[in-house]
N, CA, C and O atoms as a GROMACS GRO file, in nm:
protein
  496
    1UNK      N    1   0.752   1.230   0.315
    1UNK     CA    2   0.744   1.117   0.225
    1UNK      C    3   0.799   0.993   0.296
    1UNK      O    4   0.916   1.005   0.334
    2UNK      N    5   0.740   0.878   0.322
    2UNK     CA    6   0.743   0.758   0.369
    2UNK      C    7   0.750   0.654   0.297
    2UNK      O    8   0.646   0.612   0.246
    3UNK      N    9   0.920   0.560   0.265
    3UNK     CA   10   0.864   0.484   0.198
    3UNK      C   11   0.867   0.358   0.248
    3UNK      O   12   0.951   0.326   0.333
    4UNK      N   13   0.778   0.277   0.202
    4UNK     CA   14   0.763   0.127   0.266
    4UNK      C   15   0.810   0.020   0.176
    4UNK      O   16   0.778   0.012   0.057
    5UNK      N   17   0.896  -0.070   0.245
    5UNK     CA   18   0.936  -0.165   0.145
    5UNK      C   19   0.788  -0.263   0.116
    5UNK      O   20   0.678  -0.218   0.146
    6UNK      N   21   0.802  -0.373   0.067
    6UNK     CA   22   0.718  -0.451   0.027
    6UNK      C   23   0.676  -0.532   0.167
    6UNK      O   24   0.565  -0.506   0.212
    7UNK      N   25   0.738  -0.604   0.221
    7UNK     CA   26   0.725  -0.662   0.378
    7UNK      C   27   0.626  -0.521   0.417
    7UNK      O   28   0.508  -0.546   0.391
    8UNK      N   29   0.640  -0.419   0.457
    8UNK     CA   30   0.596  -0.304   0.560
    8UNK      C   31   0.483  -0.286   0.443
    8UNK      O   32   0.377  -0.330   0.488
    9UNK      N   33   0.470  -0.247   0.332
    9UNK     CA   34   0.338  -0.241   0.282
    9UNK      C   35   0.238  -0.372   0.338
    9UNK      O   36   0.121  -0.346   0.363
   10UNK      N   37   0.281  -0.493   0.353
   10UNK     CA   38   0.187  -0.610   0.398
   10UNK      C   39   0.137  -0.550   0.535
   10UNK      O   40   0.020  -0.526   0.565
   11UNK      N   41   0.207  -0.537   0.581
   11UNK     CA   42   0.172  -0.496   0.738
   11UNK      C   43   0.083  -0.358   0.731
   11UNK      O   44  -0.024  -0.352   0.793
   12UNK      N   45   0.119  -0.274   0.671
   12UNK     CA   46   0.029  -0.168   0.685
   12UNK      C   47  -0.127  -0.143   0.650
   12UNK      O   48  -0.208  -0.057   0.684
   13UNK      N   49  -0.133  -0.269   0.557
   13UNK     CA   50  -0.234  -0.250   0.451
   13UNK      C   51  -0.367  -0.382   0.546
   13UNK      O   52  -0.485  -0.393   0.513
   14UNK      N   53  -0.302  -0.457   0.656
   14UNK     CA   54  -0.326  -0.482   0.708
   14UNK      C   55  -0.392  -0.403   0.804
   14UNK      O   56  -0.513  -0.405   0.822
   15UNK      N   57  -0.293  -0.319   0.879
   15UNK     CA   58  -0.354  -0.256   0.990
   15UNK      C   59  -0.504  -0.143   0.932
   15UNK      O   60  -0.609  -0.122   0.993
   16UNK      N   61  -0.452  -0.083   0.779
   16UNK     CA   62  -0.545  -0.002   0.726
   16UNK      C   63  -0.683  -0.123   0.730
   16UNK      O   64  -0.792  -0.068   0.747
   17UNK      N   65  -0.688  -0.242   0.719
   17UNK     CA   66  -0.788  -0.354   0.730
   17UNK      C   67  -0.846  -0.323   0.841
   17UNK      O   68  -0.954  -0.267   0.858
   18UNK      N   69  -0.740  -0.376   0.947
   18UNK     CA   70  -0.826  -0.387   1.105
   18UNK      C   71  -0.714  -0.313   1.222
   18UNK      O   72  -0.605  -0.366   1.240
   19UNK      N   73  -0.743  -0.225   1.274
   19UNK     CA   74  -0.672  -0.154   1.372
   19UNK      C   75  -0.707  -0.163   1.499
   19UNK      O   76  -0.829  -0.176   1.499
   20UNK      N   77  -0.663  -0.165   1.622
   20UNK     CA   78  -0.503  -0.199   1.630
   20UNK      C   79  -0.527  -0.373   1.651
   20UNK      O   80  -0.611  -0.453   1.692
   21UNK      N   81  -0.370  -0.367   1.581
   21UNK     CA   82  -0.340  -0.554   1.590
   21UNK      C   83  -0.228  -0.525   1.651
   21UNK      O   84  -0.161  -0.426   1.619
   22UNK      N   85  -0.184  -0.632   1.777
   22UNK     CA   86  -0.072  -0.645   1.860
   22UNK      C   87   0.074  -0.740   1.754
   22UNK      O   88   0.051  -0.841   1.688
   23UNK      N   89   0.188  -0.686   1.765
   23UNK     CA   90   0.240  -0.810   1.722
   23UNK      C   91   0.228  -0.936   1.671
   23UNK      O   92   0.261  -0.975   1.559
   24UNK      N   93   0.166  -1.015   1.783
   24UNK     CA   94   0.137  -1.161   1.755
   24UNK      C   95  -0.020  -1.138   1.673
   24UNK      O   96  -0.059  -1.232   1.604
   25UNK      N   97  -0.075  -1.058   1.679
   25UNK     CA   98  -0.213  -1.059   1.625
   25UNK      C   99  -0.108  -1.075   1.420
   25UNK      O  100  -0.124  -1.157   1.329
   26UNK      N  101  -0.046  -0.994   1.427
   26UNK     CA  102   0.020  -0.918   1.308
   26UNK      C  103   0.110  -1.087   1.264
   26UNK      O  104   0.046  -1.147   1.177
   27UNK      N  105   0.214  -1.149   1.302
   27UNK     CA  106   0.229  -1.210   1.306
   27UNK      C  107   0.169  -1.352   1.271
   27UNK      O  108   0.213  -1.413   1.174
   28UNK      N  109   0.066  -1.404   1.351
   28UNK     CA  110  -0.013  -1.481   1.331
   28UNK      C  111  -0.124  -1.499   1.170
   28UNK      O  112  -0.171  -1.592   1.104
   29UNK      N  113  -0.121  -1.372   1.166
   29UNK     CA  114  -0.206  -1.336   1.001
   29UNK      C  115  -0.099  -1.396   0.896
   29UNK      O  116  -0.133  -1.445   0.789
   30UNK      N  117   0.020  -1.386   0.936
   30UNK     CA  118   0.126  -1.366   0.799
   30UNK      C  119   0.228  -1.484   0.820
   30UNK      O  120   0.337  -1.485   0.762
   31UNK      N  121   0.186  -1.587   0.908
   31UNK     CA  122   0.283  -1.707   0.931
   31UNK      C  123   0.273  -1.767   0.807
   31UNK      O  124   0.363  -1.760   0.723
   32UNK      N  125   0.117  -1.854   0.783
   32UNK     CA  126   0.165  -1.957   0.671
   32UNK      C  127   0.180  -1.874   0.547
   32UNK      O  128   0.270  -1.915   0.475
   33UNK      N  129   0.117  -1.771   0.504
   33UNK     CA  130   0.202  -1.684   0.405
   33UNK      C  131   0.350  -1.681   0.374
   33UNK      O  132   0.416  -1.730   0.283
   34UNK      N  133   0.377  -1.612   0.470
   34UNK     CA  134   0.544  -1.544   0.468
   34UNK      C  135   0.604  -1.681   0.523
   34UNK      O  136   0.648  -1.771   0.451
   35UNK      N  137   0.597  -1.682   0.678
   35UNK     CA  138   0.682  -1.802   0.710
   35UNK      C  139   0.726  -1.700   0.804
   35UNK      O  140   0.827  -1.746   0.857
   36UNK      N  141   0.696  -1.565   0.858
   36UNK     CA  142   0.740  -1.439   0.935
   36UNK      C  143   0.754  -1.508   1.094
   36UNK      O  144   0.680  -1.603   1.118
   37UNK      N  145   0.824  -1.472   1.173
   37UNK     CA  146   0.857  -1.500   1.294
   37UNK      C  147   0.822  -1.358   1.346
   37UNK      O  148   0.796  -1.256   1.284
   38UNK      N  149   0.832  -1.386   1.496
   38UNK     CA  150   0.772  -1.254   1.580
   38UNK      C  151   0.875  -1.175   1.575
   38UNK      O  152   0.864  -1.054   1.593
   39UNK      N  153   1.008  -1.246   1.547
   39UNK     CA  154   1.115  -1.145   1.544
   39UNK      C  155   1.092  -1.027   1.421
   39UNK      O  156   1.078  -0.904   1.424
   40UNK      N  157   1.097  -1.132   1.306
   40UNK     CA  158   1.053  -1.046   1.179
   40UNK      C  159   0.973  -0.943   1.197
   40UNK      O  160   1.008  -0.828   1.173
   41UNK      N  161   0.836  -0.983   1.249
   41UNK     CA  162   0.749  -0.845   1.246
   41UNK      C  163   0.778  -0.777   1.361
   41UNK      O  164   0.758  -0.658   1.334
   42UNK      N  165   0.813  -0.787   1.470
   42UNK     CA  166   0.918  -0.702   1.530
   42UNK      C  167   1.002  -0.594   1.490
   42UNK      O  168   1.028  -0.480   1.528
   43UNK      N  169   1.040  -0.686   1.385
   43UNK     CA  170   1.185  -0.562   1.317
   43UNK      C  171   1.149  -0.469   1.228
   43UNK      O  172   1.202  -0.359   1.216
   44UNK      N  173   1.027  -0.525   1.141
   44UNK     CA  174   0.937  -0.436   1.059
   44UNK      C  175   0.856  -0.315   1.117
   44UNK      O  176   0.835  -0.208   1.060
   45UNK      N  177   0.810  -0.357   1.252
   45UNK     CA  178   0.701  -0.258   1.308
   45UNK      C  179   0.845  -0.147   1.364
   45UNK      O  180   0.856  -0.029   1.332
   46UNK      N  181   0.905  -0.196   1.420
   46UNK     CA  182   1.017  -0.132   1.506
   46UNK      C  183   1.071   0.008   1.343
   46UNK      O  184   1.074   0.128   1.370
   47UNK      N  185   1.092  -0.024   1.249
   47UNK     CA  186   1.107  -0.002   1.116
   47UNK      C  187   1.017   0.137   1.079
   47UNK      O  188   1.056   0.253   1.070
   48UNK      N  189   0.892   0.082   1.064
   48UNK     CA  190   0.810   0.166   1.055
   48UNK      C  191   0.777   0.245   1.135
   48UNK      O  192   0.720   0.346   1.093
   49UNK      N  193   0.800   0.231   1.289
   49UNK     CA  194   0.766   0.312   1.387
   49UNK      C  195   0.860   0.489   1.345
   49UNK      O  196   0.825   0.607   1.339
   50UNK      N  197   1.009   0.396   1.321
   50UNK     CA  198   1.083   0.487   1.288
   50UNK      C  199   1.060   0.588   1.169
   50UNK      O  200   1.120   0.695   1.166
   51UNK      N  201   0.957   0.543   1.054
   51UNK     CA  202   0.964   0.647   0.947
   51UNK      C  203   0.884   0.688   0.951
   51UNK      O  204   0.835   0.738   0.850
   52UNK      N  205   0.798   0.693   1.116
   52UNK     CA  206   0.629   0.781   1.075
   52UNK      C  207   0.507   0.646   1.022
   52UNK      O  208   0.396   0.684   0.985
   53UNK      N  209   0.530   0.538   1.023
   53UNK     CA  210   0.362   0.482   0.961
   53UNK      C  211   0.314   0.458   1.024
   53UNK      O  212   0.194   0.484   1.019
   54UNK      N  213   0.372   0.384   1.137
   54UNK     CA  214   0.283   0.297   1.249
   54UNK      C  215   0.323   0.394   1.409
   54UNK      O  216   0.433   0.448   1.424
   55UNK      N  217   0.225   0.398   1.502
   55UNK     CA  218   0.253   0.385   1.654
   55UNK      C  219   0.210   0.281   1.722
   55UNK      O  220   0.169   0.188   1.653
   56UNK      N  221   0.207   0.270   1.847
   56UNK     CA  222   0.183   0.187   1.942
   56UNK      C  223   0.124   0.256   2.065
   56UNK      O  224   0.176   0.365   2.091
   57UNK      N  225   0.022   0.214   2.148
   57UNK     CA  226  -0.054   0.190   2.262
   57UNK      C  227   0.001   0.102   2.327
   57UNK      O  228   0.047   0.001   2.274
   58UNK      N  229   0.007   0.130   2.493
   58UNK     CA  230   0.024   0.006   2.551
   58UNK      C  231  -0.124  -0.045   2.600
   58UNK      O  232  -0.210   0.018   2.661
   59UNK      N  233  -0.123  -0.188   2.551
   59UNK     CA  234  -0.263  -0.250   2.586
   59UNK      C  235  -0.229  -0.330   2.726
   59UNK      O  236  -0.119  -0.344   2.780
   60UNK      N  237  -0.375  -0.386   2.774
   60UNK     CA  238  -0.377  -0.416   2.884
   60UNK      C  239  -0.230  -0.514   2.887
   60UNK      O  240  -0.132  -0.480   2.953
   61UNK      N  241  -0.239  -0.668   2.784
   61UNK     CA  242  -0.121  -0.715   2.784
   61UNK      C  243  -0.018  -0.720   2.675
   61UNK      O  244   0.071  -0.804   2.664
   62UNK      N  245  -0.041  -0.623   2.597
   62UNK     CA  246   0.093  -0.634   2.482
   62UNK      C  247   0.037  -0.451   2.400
   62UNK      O  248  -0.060  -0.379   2.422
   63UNK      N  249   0.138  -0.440   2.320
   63UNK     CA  250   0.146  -0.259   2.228
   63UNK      C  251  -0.002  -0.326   2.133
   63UNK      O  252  -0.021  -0.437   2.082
   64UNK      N  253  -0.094  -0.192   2.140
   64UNK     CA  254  -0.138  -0.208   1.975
   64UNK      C  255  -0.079  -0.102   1.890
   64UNK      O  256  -0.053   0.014   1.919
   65UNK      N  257  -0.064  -0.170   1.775
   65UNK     CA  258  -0.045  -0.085   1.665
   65UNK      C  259  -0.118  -0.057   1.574
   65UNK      O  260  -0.190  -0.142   1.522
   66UNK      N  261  -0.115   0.063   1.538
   66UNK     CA  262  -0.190   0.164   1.427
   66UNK      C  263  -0.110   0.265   1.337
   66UNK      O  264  -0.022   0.348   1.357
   67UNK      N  265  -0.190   0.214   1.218
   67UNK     CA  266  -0.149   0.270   1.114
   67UNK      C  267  -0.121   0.470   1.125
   67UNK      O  268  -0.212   0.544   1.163
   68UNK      N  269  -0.011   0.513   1.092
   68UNK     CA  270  -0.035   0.678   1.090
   68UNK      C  271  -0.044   0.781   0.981
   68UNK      O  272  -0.047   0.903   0.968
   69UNK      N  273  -0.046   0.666   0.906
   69UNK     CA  274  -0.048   0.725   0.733
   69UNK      C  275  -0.183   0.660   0.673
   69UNK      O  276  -0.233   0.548   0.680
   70UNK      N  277  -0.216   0.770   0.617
   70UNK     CA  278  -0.365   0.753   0.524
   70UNK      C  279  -0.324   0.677   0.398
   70UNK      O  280  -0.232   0.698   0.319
   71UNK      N  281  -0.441   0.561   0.405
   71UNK     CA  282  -0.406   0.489   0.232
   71UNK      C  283  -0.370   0.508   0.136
   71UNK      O  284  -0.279   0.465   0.065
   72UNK      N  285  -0.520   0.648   0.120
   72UNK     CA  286  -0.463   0.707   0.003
   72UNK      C  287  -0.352   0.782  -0.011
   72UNK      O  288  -0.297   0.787  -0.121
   73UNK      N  289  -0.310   0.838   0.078
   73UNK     CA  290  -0.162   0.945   0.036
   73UNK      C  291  -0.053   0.812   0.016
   73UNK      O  292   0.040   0.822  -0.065
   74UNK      N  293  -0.066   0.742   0.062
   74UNK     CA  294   0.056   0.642   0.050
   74UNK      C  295   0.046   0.574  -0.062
   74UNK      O  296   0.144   0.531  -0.124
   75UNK      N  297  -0.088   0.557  -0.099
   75UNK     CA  298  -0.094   0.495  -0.243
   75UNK      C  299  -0.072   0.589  -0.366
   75UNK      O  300  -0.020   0.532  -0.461
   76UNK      N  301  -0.101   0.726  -0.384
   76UNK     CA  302  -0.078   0.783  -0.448
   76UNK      C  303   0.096   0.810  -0.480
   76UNK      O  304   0.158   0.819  -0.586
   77UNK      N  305   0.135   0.816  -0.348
   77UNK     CA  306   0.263   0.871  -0.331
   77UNK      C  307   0.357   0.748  -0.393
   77UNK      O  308   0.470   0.770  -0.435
   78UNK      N  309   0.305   0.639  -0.392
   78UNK     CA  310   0.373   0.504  -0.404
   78UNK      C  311   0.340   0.494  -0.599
   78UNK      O  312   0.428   0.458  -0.676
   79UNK      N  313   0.256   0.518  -0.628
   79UNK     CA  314   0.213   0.540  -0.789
   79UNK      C  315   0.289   0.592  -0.874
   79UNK      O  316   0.341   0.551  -0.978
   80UNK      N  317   0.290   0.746  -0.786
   80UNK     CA  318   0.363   0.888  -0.873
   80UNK      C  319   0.524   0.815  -0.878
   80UNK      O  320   0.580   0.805  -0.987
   81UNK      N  321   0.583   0.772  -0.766
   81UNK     CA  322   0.709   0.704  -0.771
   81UNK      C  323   0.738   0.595  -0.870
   81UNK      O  324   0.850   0.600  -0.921
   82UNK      N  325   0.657   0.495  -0.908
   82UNK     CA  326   0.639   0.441  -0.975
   82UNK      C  327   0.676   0.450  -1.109
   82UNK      O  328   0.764   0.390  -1.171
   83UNK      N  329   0.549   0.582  -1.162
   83UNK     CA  330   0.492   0.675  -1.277
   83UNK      C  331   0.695   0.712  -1.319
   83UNK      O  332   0.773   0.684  -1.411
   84UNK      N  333   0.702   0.794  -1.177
   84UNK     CA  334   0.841   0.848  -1.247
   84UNK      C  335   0.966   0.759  -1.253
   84UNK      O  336   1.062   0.814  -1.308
   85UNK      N  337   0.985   0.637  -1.210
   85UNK     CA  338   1.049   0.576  -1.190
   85UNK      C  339   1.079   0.486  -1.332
   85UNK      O  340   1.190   0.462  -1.378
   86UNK      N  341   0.952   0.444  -1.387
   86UNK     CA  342   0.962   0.398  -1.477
   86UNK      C  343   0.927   0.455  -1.628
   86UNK      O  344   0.999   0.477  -1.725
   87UNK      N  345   0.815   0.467  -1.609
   87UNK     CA  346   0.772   0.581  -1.763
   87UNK      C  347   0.798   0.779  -1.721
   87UNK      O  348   0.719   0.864  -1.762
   88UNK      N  349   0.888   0.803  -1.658
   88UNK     CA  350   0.948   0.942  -1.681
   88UNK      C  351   0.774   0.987  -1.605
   88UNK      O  352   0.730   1.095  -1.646
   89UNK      N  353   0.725   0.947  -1.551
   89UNK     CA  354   0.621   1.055  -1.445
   89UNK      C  355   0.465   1.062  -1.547
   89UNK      O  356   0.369   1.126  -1.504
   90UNK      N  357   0.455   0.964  -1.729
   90UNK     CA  358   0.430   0.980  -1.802
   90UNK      C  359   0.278   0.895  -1.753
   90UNK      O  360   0.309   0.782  -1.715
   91UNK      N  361   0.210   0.906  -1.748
   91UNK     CA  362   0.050   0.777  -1.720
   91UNK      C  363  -0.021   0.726  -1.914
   91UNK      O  364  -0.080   0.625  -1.953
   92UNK      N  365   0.034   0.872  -1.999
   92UNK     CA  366  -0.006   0.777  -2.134
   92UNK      C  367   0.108   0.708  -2.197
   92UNK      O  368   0.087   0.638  -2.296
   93UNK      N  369   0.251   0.723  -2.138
   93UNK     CA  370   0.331   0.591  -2.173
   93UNK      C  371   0.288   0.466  -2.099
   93UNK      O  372   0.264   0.373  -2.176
   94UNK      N  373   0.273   0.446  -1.994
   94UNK     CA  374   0.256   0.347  -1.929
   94UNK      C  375   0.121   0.255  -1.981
   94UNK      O  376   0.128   0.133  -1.997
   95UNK      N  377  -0.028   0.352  -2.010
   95UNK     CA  378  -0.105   0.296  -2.059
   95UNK      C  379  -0.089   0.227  -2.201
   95UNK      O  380  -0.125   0.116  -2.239
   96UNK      N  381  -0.030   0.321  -2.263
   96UNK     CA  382   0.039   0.277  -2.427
   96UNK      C  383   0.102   0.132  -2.413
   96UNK      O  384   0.077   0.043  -2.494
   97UNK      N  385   0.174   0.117  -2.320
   97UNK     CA  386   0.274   0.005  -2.327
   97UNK      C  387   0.186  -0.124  -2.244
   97UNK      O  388   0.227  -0.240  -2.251
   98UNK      N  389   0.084  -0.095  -2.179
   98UNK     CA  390  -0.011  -0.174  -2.157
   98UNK      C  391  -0.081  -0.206  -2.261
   98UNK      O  392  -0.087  -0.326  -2.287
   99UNK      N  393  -0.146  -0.121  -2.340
   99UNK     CA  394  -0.243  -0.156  -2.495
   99UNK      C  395  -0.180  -0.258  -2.582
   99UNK      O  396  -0.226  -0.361  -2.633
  100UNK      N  397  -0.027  -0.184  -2.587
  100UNK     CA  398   0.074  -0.266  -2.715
  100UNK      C  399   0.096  -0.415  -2.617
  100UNK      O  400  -0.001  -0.482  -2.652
  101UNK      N  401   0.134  -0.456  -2.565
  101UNK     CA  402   0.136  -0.560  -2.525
  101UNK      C  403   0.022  -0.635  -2.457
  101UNK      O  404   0.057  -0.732  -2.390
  102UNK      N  405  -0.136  -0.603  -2.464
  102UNK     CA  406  -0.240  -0.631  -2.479
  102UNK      C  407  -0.243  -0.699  -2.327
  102UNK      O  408  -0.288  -0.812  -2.309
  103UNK      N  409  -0.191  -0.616  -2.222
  103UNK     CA  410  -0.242  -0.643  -2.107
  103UNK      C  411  -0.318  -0.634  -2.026
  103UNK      O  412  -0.315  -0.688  -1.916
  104UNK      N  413  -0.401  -0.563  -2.069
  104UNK     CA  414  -0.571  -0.515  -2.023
  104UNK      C  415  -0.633  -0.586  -2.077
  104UNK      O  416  -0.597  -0.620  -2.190
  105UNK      N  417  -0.769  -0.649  -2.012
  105UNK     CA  418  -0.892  -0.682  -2.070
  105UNK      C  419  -0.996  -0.611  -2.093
  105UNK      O  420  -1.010  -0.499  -2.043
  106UNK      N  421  -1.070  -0.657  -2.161
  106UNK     CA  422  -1.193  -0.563  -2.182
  106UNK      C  423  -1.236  -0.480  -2.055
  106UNK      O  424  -1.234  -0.357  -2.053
  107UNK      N  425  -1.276  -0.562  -1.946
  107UNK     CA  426  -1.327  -0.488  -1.824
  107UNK      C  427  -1.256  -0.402  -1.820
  107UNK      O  428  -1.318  -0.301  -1.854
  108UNK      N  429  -1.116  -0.371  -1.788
  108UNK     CA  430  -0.997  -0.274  -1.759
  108UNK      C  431  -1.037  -0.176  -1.842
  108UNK      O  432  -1.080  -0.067  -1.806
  109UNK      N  433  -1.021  -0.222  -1.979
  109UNK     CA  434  -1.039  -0.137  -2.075
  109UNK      C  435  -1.164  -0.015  -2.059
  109UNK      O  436  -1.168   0.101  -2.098
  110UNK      N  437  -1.261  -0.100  -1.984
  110UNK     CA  438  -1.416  -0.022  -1.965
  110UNK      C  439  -1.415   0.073  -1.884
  110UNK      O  440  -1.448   0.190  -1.901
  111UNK      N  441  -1.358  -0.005  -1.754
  111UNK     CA  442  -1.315   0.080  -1.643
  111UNK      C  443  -1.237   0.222  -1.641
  111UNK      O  444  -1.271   0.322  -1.577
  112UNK      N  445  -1.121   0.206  -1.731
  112UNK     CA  446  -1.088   0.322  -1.764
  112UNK      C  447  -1.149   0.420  -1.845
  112UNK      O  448  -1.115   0.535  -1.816
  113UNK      N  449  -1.235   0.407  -1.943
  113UNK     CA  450  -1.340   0.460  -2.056
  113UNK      C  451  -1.394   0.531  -1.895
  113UNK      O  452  -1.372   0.651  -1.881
  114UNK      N  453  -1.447   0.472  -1.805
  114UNK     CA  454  -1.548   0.548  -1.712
  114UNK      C  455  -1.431   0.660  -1.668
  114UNK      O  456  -1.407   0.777  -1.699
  115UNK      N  457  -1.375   0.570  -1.587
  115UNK     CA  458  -1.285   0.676  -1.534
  115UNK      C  459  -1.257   0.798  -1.594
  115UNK      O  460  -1.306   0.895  -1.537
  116UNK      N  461  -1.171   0.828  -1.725
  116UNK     CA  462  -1.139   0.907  -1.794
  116UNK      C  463  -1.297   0.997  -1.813
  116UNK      O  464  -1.288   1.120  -1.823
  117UNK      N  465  -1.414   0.944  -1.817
  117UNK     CA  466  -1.547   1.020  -1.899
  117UNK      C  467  -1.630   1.092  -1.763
  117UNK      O  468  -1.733   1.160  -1.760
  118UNK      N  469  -1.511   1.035  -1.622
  118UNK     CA  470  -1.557   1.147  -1.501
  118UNK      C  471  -1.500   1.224  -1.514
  118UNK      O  472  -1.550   1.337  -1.521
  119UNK      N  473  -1.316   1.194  -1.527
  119UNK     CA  474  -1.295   1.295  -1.555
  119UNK      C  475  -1.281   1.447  -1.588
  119UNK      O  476  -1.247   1.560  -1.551
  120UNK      N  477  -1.325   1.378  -1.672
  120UNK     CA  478  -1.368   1.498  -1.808
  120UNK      C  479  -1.476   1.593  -1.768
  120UNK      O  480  -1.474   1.715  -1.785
  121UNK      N  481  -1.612   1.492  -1.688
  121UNK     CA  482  -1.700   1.564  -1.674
  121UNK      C  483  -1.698   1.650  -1.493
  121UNK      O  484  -1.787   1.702  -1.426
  122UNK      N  485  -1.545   1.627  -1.466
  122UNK     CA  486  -1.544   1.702  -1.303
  122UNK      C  487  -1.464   1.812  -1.362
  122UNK      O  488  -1.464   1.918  -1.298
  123UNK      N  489  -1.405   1.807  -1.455
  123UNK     CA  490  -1.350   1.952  -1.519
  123UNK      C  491  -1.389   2.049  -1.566
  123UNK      O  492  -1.335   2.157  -1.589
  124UNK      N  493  -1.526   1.998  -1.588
  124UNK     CA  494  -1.644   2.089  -1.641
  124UNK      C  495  -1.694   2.206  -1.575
  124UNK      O  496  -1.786   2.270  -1.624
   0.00000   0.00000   0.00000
């Protein structure tokens, strides 16, 4: 289990975009955003190297880096934490408390109608 702060999710979700990006490639994406210095993403990649997400290549003139964790497991894994973190691991509290405070729109609303009616019909 790998977890990524919010900074290291930017970066990763990146590299899951376009692989491999060097530092300054990484960097350069996230200046006028963040305001990130090479040190910063330095310390982040250096970060992640350490918990398993990212490695490095040496390229002709600088490391590329690549992602080592699959989207989906990280997104799931990042959900379920979530799920239990806040509504007790529960997905019809969380939806409930979305309805009651009328934070879905119709589309959402539709979207899930599908979702749930595959569901149903892959259980079959």
């Amino acid at each position: 289990m790998i977890k990524l702060s919010e900074s290291e999710w930017k970066v990763i979700s990146l590299l899951w975009e376009k692989a491999p990006q060097t530092m300054m490639q990484i960097t350069n994406h996230f200046k006028e955003t963040t305001g990130w210095t090479k040190h910063t993403v330095m310390t982040f990649l250096r970060r992640m190297e350490e918990k398993g997400a990212v490695h490095y290549e040496e390229g002709e003139r600088a490391k590329l880096y690549y992602p080592d964790i699959e989207k989906d497991e990280a997104v799931l894994q990042e959900t379920e934490e979530f799920l239990e973190k806040v509504f007790d691991g529960r997905m019809g509290l969380m939806l409930n408390t979305m309805v009651e405070k009328k934070a879905l729109s119709k589309e959402e609303i539709a979207e899930l109608y599908e979702i749930l009616k595959k569901a149903e019909e892959n259980d079959l």
